[in-house]
N, C-alpha and C positions, 0 to 999 in steps of 0.2 A: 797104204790106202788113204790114212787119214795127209798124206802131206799131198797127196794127189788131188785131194777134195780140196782143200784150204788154195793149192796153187788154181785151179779152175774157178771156187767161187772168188779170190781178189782178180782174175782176169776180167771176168763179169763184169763187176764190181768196178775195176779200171777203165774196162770199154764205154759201162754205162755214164760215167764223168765225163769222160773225153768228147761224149758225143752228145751231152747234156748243153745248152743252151749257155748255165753255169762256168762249166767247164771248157769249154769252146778259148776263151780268151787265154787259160793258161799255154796252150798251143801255138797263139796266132794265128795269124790268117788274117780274112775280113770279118770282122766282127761282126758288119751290119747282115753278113748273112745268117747268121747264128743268130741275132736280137734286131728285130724289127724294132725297136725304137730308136734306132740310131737314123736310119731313113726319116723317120715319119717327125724326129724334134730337127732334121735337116730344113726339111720344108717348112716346117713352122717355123724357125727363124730366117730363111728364105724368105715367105710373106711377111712377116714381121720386121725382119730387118731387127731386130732385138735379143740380146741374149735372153734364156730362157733356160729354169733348173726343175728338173722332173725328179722325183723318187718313185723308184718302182722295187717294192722288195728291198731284198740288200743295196741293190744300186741308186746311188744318184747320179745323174746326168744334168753336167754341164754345157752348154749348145751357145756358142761363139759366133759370133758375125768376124770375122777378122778382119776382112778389105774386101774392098768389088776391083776387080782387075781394068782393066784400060777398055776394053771389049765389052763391060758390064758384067760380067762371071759376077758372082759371089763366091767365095773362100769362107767356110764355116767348118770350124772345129768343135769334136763334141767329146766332152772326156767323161769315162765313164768310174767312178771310183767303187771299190768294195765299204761299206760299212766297216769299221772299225780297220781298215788299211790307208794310211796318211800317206805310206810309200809309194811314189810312183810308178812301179817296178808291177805294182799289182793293178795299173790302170789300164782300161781299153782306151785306145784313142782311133777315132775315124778324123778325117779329113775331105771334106767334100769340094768339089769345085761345080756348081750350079747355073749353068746358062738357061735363062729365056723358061725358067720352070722343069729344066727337066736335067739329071743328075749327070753329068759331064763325066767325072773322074771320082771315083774313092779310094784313097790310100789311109791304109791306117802307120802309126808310128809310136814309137816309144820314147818319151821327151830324155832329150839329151841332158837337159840342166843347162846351170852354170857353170858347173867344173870341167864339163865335156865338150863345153863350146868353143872353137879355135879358138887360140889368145890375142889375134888378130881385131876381130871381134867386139871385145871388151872394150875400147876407146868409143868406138863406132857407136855403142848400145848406149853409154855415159853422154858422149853429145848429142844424141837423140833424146836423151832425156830431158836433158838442160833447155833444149828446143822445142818439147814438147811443154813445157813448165812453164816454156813464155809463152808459145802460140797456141798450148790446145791438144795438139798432135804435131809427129813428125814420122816421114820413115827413112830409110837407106836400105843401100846397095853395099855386099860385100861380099866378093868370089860364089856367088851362088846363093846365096841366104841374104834374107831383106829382112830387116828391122822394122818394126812399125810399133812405136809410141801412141797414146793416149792420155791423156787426164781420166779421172778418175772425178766420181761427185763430191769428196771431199778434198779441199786445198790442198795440195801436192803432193796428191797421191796420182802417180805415175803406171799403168800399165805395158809392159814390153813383151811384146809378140817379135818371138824369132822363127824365119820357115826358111825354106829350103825347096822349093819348089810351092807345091801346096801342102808339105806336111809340116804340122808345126812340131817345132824342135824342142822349144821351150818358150815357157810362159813365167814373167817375173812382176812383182810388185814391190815398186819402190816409192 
């Protein structure tokens, strides 16, 4: 009787995680339907054009401009991390593609790194930097996934955004 009681209350108990707002990321899925914040710092760096870090609770949100496409889209990445989790394995990531004010596409993803990214790649990301160092920014083209460089407001320090469509793969500072 009592191990029929204990299996029922951790089901409970399981269900109520799972479908907890909290809990929602460790599943996957779309995040921003589970956490309305993930929409709502979209469009705020949409108008803005500016990154922008919110804390709410345990989470802080990170909210990226990455590139505006050829067509004017916006591409903004919003990464959500846990308080006291450094690993990215514990992070939500959305990916927004933004035309004309209103939400095009959202895919979320899970950053690949640097270990996991084709070894093709690695050349490609190195002279995007070096290009970016001298002019500011640079991007590329490589089987699918575009590079794109930045400076950084202090002296060479380099930013490198790697996607894969619209989801960003990995984010490096060098």
């Amino acid at each position: 009787m009592k191990k029929n009681i204990i299996k029922i209350i951790s089901a409970i108990c399981l269900s109520l995680f799972i479908s907890s707002p909290a809990g929602a990321w460790t599943i996957g899925g779309k995040y921003n339907q589970s956490d309305p914040n993930f929409n709502r710092l979209a469009m705020r760096v949409y108008n803005s054009n500016s990154p922008y870090i919110y804390t709410y609770g345990a989470y802080t949100y990170n909210a990226i401009p990455i590139t505006t496409t050829m067509s004017g889209c916006k591409l903004i990445s919003i990464i959500r991390r846990t308080k006291g989790f450094s690993d990215p394995n514990y992070w939500a990531i959305e990916n927004y593609k933004i035309c004309s004010g209103n939400i095009a596409e959202v895919k979320n993803t899970n950053m690949a790194g640097w270990d996991n990214l084709p070894q093709g790649i690695k050349p490609v990301i190195n002279n995007t930097i070096a290009e970016a160092r001298q002019y500011g920014k640079a991007t590329a083209n490589y089987y699918g996934y575009r590079v794109i460089t930045k400076t950084g407001a202090y002296v060479g320090m380099v930013f490198v955004y790697v996607l894969k469509g619209i989801k960003l793969e990995s984010i490096m500072r060098f």
